[in-house]
N, CA, C and O atoms as a Tinker XYZ file with bonds, in Angstrom:
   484  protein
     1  N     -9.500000    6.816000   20.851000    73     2
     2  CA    -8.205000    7.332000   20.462000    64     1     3
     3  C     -8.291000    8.015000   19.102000    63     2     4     5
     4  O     -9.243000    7.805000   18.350000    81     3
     5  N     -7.466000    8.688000   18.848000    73     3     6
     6  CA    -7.357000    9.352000   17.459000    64     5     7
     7  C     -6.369000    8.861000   16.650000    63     6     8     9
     8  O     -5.543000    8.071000   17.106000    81     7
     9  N     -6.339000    9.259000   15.397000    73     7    10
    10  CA    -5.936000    8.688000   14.269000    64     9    11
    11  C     -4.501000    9.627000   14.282000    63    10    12    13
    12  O     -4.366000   10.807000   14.607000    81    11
    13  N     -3.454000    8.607000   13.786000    73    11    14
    14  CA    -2.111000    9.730000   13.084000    64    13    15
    15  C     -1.848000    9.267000   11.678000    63    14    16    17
    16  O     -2.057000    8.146000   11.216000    81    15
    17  N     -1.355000   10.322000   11.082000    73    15    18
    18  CA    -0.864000   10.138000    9.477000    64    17    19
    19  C      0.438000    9.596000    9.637000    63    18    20    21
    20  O      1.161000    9.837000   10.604000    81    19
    21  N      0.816000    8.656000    8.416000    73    19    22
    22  CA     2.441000    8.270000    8.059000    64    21    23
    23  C      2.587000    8.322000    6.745000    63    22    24    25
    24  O      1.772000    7.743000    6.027000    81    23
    25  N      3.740000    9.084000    6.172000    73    23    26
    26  CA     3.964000    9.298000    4.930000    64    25    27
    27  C      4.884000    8.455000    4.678000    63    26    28    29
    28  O      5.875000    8.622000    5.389000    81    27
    29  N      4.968000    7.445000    3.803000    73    27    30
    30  CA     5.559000    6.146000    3.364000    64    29    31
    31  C      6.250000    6.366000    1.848000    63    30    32    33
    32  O      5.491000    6.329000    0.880000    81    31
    33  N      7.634000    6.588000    1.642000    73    31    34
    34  CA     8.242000    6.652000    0.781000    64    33    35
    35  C      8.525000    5.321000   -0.129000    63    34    36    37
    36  O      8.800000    4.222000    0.352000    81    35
    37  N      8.410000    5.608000   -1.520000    73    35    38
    38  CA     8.151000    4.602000   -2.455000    64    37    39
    39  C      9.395000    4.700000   -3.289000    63    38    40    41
    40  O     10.316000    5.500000   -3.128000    81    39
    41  N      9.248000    3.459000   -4.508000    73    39    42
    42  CA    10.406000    3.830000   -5.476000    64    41    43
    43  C      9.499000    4.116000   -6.839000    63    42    44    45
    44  O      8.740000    3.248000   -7.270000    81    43
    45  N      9.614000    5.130000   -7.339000    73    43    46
    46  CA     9.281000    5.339000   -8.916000    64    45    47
    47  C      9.451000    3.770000   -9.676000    63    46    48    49
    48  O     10.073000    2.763000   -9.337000    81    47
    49  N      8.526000    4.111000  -10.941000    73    47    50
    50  CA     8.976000    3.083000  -11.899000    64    49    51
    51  C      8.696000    4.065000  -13.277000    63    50    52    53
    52  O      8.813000    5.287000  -13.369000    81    51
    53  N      8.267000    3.025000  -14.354000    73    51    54
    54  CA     7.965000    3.607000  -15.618000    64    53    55
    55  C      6.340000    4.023000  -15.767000    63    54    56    57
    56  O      5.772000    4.696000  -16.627000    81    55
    57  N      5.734000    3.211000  -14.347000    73    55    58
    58  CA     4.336000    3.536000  -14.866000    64    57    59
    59  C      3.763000    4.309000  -13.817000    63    58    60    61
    60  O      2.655000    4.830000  -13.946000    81    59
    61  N      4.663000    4.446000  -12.470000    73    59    62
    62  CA     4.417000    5.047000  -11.299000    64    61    63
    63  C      5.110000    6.711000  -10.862000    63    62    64    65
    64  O      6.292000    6.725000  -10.518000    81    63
    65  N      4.354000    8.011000  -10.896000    73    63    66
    66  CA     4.959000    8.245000  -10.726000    64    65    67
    67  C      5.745000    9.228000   -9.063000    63    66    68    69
    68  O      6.783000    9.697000   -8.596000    81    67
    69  N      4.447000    9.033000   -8.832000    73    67    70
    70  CA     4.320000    9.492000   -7.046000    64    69    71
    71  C      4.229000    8.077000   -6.153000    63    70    72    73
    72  O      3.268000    7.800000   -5.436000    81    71
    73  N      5.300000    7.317000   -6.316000    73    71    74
    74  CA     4.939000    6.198000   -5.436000    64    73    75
    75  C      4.350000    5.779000   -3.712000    63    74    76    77
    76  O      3.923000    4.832000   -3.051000    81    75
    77  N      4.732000    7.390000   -3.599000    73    75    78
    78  CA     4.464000    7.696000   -1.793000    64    77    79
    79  C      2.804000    6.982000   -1.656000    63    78    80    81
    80  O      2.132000    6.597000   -2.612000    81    79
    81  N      2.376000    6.940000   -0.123000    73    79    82
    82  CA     1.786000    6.440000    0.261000    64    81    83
    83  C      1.248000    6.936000    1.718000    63    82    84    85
    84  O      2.017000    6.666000    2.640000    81    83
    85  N      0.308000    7.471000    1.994000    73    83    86
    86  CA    -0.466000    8.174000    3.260000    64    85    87
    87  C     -0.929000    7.739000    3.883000    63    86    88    89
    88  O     -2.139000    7.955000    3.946000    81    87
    89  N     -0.280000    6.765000    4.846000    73    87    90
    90  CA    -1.407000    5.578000    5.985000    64    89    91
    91  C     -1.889000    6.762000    6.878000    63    90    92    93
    92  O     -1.332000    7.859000    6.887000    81    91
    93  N     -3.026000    6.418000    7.659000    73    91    94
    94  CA    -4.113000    6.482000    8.544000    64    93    95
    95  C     -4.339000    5.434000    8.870000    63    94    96    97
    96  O     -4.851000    4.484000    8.278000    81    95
    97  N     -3.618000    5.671000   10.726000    73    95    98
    98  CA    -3.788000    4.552000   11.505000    64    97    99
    99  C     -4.466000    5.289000   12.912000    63    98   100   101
   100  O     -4.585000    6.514000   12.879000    81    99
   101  N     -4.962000    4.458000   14.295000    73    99   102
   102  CA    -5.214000    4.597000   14.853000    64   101   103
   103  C     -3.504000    4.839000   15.965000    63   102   104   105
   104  O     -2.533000    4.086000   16.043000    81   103
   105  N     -3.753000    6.111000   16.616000    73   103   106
   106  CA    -2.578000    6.518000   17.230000    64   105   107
   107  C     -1.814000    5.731000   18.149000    63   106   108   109
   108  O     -0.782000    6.187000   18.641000    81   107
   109  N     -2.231000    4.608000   18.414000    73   107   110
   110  CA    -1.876000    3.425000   19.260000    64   109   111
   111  C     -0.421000    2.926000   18.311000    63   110   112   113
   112  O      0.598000    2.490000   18.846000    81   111
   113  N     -0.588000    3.093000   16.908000    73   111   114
   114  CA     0.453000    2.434000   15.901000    64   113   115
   115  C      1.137000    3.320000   15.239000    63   114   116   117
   116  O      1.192000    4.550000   15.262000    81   115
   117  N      1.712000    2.397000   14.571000    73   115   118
   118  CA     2.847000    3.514000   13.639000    64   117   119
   119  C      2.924000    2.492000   12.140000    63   118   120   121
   120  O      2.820000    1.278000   11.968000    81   119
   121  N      3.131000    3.522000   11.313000    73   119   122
   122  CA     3.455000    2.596000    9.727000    64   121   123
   123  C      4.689000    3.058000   10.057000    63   122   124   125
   124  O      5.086000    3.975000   10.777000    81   123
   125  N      5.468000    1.838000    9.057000    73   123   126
   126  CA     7.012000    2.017000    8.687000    64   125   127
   127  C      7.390000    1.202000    7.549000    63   126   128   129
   128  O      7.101000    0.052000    7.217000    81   127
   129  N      8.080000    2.066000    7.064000    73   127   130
   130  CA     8.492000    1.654000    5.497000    64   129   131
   131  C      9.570000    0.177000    5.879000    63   130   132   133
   132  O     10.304000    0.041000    6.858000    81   131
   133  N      9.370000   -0.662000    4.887000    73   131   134
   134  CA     9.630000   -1.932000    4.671000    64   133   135
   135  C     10.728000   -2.281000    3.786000    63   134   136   137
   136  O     11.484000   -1.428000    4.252000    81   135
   137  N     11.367000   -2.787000    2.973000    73   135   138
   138  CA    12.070000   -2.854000    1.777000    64   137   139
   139  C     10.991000   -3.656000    0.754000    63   138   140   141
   140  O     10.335000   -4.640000    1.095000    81   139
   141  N     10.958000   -3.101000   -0.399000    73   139   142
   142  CA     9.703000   -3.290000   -1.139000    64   141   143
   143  C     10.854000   -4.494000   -2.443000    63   142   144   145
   144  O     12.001000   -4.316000   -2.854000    81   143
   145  N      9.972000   -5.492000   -2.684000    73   143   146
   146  CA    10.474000   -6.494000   -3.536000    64   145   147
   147  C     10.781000   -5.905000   -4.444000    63   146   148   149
   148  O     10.033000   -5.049000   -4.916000    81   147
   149  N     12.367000   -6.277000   -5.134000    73   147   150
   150  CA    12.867000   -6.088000   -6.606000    64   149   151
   151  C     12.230000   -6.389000   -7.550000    63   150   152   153
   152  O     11.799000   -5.555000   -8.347000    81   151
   153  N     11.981000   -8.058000   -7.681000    73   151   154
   154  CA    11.319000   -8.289000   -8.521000    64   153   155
   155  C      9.875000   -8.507000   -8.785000    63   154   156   157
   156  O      9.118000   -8.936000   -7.914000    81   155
   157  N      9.487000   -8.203000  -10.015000    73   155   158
   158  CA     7.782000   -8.333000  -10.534000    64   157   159
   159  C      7.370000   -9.547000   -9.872000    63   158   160   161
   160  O      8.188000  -10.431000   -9.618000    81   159
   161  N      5.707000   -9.673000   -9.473000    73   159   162
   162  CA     5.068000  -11.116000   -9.115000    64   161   163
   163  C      4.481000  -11.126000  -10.559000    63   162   164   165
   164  O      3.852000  -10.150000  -10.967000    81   163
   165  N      4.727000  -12.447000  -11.484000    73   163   166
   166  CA     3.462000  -12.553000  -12.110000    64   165   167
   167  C      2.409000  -12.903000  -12.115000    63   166   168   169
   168  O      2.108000  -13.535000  -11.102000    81   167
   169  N      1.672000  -12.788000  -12.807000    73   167   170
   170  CA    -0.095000  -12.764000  -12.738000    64   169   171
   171  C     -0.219000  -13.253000  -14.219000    63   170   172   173
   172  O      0.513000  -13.340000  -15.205000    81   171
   173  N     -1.845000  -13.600000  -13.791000    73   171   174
   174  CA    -2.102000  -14.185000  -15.368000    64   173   175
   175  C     -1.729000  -13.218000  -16.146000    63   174   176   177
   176  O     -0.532000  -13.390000  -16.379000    81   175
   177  N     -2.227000  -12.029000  -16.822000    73   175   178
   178  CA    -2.337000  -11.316000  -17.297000    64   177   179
   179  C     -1.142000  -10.157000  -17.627000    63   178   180   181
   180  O     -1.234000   -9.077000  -18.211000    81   179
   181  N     -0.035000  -10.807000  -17.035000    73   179   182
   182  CA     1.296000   -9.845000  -16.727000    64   181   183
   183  C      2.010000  -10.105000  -15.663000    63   182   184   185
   184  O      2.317000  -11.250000  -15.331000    81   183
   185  N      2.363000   -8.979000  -14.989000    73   183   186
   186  CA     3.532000   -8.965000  -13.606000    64   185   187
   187  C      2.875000   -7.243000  -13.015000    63   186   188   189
   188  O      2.385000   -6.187000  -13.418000    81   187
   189  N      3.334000   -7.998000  -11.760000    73   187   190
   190  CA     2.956000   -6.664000  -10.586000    64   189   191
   191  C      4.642000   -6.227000  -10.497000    63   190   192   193
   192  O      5.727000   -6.791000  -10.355000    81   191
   193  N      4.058000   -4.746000  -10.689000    73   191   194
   194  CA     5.970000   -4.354000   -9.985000    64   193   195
   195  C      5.426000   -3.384000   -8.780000    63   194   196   197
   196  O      4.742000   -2.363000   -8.855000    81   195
   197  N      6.008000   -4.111000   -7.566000    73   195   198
   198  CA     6.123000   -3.062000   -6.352000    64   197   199
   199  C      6.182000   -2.246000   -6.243000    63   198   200   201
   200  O      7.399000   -2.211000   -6.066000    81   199
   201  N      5.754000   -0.849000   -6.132000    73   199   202
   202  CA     6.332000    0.458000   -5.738000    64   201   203
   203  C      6.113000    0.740000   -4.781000    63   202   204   205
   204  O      6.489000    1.909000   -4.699000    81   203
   205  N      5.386000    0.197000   -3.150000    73   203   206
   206  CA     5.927000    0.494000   -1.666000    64   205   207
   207  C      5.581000   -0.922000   -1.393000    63   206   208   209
   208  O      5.115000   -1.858000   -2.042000    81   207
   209  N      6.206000   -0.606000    0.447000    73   207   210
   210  CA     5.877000   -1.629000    1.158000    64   209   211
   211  C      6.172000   -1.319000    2.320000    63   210   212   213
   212  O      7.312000   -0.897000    2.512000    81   211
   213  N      5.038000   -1.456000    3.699000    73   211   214
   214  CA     4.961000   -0.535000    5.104000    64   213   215
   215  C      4.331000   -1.970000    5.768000    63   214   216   217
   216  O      3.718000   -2.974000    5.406000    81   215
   217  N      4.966000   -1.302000    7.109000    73   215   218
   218  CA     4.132000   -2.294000    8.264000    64   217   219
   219  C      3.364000   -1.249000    9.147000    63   218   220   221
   220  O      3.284000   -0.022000    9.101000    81   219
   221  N      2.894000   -2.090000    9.869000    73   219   222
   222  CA     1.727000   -1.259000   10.936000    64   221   223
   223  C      1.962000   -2.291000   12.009000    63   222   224   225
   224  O      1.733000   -3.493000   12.146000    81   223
   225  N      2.655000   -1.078000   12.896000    73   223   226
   226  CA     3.492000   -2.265000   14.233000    64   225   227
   227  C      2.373000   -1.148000   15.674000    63   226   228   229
   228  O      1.787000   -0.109000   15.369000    81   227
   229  N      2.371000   -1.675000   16.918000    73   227   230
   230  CA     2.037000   -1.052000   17.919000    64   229   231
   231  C      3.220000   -0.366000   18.200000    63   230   232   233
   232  O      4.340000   -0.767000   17.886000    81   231
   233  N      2.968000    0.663000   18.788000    73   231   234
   234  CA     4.242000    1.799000   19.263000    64   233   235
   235  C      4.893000    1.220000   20.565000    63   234   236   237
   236  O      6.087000    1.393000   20.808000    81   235
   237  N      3.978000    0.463000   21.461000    73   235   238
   238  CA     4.895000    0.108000   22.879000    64   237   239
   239  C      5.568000   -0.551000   22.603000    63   238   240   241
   240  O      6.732000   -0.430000   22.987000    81   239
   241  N      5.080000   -1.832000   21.601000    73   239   242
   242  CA     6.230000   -3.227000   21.848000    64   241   243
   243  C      6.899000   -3.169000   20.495000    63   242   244   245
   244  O      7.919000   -3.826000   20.283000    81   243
   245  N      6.387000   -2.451000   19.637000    73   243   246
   246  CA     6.965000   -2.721000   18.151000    64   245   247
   247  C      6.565000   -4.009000   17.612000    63   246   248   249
   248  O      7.387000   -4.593000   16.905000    81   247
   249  N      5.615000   -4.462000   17.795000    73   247   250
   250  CA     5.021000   -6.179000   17.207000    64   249   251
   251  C      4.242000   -5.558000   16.048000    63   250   252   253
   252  O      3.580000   -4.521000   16.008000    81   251
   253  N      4.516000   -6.526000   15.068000    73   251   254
   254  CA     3.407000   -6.494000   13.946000    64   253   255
   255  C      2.214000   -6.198000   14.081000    63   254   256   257
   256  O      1.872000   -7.037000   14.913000    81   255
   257  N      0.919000   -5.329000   13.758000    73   255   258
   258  CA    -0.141000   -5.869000   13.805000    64   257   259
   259  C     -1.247000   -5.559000   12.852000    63   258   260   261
   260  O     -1.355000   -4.540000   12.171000    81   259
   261  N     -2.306000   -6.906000   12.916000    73   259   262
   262  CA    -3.291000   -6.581000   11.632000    64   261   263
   263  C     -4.446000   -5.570000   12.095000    63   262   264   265
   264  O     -5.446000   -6.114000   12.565000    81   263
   265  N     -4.444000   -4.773000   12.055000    73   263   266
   266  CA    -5.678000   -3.322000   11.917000    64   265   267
   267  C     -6.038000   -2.861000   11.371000    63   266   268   269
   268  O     -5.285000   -2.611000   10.430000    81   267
   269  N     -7.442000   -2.237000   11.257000    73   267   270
   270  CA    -7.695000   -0.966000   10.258000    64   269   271
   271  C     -7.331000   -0.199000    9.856000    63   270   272   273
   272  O     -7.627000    0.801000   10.511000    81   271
   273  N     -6.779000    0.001000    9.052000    73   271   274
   274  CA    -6.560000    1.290000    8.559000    64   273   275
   275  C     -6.935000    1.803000    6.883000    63   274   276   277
   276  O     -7.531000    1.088000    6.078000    81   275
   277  N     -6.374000    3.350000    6.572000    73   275   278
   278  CA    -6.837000    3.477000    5.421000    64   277   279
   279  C     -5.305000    4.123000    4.533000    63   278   280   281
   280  O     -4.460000    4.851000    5.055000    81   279
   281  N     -5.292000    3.771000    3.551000    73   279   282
   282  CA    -4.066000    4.420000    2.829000    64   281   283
   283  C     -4.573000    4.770000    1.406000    63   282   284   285
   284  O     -5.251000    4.159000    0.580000    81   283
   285  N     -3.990000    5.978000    1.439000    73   283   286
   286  CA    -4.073000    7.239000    0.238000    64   285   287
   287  C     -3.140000    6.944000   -0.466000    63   286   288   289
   288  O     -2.250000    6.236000    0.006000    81   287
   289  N     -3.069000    7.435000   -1.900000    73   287   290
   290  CA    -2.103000    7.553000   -2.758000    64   289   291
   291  C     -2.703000    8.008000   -3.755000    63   290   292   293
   292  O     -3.911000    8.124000   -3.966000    81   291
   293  N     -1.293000    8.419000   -4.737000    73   291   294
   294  CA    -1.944000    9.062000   -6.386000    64   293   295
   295  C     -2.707000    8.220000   -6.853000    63   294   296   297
   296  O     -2.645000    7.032000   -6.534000    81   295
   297  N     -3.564000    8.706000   -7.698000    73   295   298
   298  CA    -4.511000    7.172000   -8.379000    64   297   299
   299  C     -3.128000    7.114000   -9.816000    63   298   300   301
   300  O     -2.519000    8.005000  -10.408000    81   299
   301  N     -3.106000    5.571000   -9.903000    73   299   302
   302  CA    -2.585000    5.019000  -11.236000    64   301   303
   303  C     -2.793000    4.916000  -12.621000    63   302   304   305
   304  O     -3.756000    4.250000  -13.001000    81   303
   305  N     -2.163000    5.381000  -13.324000    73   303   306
   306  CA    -2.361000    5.567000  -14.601000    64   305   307
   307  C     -3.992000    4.277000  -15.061000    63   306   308   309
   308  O     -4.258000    3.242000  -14.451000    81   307
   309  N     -4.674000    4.793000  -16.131000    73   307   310
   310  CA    -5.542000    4.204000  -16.560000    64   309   311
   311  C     -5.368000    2.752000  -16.798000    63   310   312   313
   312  O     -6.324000    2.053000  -16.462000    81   311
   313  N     -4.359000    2.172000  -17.299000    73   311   314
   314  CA    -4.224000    0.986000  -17.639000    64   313   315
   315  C     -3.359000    0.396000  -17.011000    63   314   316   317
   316  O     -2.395000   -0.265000  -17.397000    81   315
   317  N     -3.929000    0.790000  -15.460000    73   315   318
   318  CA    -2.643000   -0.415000  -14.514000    64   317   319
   319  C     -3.816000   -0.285000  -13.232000    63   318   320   321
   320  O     -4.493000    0.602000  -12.712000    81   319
   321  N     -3.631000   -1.490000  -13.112000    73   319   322
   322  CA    -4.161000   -1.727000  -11.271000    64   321   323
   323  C     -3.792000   -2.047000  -10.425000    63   322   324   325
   324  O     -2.736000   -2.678000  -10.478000    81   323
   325  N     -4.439000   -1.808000   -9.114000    73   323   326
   326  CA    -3.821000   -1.568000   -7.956000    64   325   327
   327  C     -4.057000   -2.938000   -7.036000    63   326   328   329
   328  O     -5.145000   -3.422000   -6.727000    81   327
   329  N     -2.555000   -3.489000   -6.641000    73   327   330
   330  CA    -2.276000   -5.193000   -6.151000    64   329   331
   331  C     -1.918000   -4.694000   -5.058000    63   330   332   333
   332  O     -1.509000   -3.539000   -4.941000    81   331
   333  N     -2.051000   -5.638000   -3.996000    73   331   334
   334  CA    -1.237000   -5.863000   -2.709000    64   333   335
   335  C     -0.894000   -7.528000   -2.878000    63   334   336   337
   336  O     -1.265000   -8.394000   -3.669000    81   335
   337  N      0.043000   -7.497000   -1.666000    73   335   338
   338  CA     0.403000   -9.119000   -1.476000    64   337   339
   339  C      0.201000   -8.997000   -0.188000    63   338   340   341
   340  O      0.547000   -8.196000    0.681000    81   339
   341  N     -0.664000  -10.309000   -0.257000    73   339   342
   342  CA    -1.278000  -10.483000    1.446000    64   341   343
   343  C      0.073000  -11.521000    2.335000    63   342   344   345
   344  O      0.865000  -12.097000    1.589000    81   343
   345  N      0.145000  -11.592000    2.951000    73   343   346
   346  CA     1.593000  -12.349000    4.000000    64   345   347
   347  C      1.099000  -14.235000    3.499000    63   346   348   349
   348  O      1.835000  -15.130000    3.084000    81   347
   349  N     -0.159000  -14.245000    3.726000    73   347   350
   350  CA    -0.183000  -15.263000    3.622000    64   349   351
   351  C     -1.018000  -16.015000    2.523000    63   350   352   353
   352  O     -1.635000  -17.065000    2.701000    81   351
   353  N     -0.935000  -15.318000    1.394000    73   351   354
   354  CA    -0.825000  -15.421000   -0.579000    64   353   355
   355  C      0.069000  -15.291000   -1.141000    63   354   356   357
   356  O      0.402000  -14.113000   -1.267000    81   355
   357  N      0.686000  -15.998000   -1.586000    73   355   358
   358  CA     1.674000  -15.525000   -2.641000    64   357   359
   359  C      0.896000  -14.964000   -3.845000    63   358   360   361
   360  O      1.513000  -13.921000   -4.059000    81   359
   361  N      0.128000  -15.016000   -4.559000    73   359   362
   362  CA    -1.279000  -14.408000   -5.602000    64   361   363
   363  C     -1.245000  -13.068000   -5.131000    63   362   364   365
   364  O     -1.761000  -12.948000   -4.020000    81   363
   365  N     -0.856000  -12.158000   -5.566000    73   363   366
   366  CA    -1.621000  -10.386000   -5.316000    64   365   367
   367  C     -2.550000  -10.488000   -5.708000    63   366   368   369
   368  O     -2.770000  -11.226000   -6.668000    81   367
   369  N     -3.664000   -9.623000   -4.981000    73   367   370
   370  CA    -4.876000   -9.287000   -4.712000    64   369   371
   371  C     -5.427000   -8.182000   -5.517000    63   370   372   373
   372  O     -4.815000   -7.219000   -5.054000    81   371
   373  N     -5.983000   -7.857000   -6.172000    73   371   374
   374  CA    -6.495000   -6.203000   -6.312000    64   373   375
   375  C     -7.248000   -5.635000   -5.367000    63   374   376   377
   376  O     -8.079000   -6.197000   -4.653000    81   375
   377  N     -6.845000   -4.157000   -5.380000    73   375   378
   378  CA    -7.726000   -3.886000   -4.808000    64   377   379
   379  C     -8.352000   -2.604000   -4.829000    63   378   380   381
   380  O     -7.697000   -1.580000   -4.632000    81   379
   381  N     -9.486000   -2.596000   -5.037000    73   379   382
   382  CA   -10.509000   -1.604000   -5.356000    64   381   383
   383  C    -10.623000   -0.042000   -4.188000    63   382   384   385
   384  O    -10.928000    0.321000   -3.051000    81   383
   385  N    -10.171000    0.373000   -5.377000    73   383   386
   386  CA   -10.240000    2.108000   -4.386000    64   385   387
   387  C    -11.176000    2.972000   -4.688000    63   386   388   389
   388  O    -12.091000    2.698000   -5.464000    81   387
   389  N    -11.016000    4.327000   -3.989000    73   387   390
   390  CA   -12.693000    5.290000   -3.410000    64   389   391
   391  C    -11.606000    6.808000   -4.485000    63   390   392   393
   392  O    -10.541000    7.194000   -4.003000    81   391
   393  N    -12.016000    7.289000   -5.548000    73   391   394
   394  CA   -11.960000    8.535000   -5.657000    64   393   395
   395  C    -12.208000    9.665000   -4.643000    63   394   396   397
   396  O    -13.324000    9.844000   -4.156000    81   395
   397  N    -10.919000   10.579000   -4.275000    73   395   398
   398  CA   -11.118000   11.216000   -3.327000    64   397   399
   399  C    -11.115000   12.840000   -4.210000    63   398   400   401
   400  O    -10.139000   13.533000   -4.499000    81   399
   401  N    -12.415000   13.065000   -4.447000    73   399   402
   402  CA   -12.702000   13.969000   -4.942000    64   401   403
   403  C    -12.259000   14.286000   -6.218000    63   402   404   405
   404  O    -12.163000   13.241000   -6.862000    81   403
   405  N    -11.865000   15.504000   -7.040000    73   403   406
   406  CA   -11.405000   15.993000   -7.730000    64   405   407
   407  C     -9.724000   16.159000   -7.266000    63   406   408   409
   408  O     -9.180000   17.135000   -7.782000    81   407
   409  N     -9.031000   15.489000   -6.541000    73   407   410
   410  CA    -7.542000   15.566000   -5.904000    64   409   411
   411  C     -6.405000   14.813000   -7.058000    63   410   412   413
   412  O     -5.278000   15.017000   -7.509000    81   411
   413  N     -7.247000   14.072000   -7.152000    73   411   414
   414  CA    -6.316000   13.276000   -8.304000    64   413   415
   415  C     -5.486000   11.870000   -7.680000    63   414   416   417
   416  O     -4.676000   11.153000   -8.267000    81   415
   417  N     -6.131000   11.748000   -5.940000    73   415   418
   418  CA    -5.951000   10.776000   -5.283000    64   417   419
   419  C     -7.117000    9.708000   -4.695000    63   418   420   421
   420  O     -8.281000   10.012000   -4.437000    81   419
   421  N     -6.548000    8.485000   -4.562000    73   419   422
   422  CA    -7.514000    7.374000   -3.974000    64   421   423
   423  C     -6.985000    6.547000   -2.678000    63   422   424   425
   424  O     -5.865000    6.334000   -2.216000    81   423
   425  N     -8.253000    6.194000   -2.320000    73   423   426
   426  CA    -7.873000    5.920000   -1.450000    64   425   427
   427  C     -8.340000    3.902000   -1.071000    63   426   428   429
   428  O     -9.135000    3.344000   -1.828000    81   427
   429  N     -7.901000    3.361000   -0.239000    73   427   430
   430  CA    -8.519000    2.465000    0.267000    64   429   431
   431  C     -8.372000    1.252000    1.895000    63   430   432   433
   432  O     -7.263000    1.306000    2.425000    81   431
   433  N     -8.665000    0.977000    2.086000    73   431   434
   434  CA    -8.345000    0.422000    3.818000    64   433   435
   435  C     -8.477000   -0.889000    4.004000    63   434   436   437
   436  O     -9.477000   -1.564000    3.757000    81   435
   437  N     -7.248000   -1.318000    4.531000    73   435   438
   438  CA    -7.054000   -2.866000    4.652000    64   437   439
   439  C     -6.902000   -3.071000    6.288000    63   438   440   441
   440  O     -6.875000   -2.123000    7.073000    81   439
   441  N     -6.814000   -4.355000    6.647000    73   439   442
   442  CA    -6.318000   -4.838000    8.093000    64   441   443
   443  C     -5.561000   -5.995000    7.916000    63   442   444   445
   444  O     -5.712000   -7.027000    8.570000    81   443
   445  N     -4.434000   -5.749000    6.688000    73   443   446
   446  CA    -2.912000   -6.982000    6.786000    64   445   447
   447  C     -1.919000   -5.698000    6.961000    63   446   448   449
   448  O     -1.874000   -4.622000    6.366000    81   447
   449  N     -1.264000   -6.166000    7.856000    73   447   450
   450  CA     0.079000   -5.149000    8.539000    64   449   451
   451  C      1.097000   -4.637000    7.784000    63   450   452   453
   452  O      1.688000   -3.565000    7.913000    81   451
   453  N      1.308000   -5.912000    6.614000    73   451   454
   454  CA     2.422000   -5.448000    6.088000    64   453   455
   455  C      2.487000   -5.860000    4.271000    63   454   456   457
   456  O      3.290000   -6.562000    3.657000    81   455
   457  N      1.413000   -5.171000    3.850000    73   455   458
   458  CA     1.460000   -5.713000    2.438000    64   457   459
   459  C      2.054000   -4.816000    1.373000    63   458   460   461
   460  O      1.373000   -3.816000    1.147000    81   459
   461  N      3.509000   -4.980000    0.446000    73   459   462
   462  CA     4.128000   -4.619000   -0.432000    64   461   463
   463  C      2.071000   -4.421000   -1.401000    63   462   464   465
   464  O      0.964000   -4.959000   -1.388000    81   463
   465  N      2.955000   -3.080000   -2.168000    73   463   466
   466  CA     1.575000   -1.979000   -3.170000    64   465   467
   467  C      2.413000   -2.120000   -4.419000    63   466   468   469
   468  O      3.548000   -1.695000   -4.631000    81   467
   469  N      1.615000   -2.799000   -5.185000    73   467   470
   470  CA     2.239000   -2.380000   -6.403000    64   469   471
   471  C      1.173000   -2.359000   -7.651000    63   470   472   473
   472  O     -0.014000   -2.391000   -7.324000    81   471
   473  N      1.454000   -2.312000   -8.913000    73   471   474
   474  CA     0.336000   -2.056000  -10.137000    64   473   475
   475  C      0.749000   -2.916000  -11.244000    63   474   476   477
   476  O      1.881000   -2.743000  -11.696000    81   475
   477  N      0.039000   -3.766000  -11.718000    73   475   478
   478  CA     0.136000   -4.116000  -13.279000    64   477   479
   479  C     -1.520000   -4.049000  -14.006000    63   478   480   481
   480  O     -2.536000   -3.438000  -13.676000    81   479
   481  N     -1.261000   -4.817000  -14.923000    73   479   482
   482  CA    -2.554000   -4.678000  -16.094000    64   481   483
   483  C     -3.374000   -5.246000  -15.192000    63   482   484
   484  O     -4.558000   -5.436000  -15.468000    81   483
């Protein structure tokens, strides 16, 4: 099967400023934007503030599901990194992304369906 794009609308913050988000999924699925948490998670080191949050459901039944995929976005200012929250962590994760050329975007690929993206220190 082949792959489809989903463009996933975000909310700005002070440190974010293209919050959107470019899943690549396998055409069997669909991303869909989520309601992304109000408030910061903290972390040792600070607080994560959300700026998206998408699921990756199958198109026949609409069920959740965990798959491959890869999601693009602007890369983040120098002094913030890039968290997810896994469904079943409350702890955000970092997670390490691929420079996509000279674009000024990165990228990286998970298989949890529905993890809120956000950035702190």
């Amino acid at each position: 099967m082949a792959n489809e794009k989903y463009k996933v609308k975000g909310k700005g913050n002070n440190k974010i400023t293209d919050p959107d988000v470019e899943i690549d999924v396998d055409d069997k699925y669909e991303a869909y934007s989520k309601p992304i948490p109000d408030e910061p998670t903290l972390i040792p080191d600070g607080s994560v503030t959300w700026f998206n949050n998408f699921g990756i459901r199958e198109k026949s039944t609409r069920k959740n599901e965990d798959v491959s995929y890869t999601v693009t976005l602007q890369a983040l200012p120098a002094d913030q990194l890039l968290y997810v929250l896994m469904p079943d962590n409350p702890v955000p994760q970092q997670v390490q992304t691929t420079p996509i050329g000279n674009s000024g975007k990165v990228r990286f690929t998970l298989n949890v369906g529905d993890p809120p993206v956000g950035s702190g220190p």
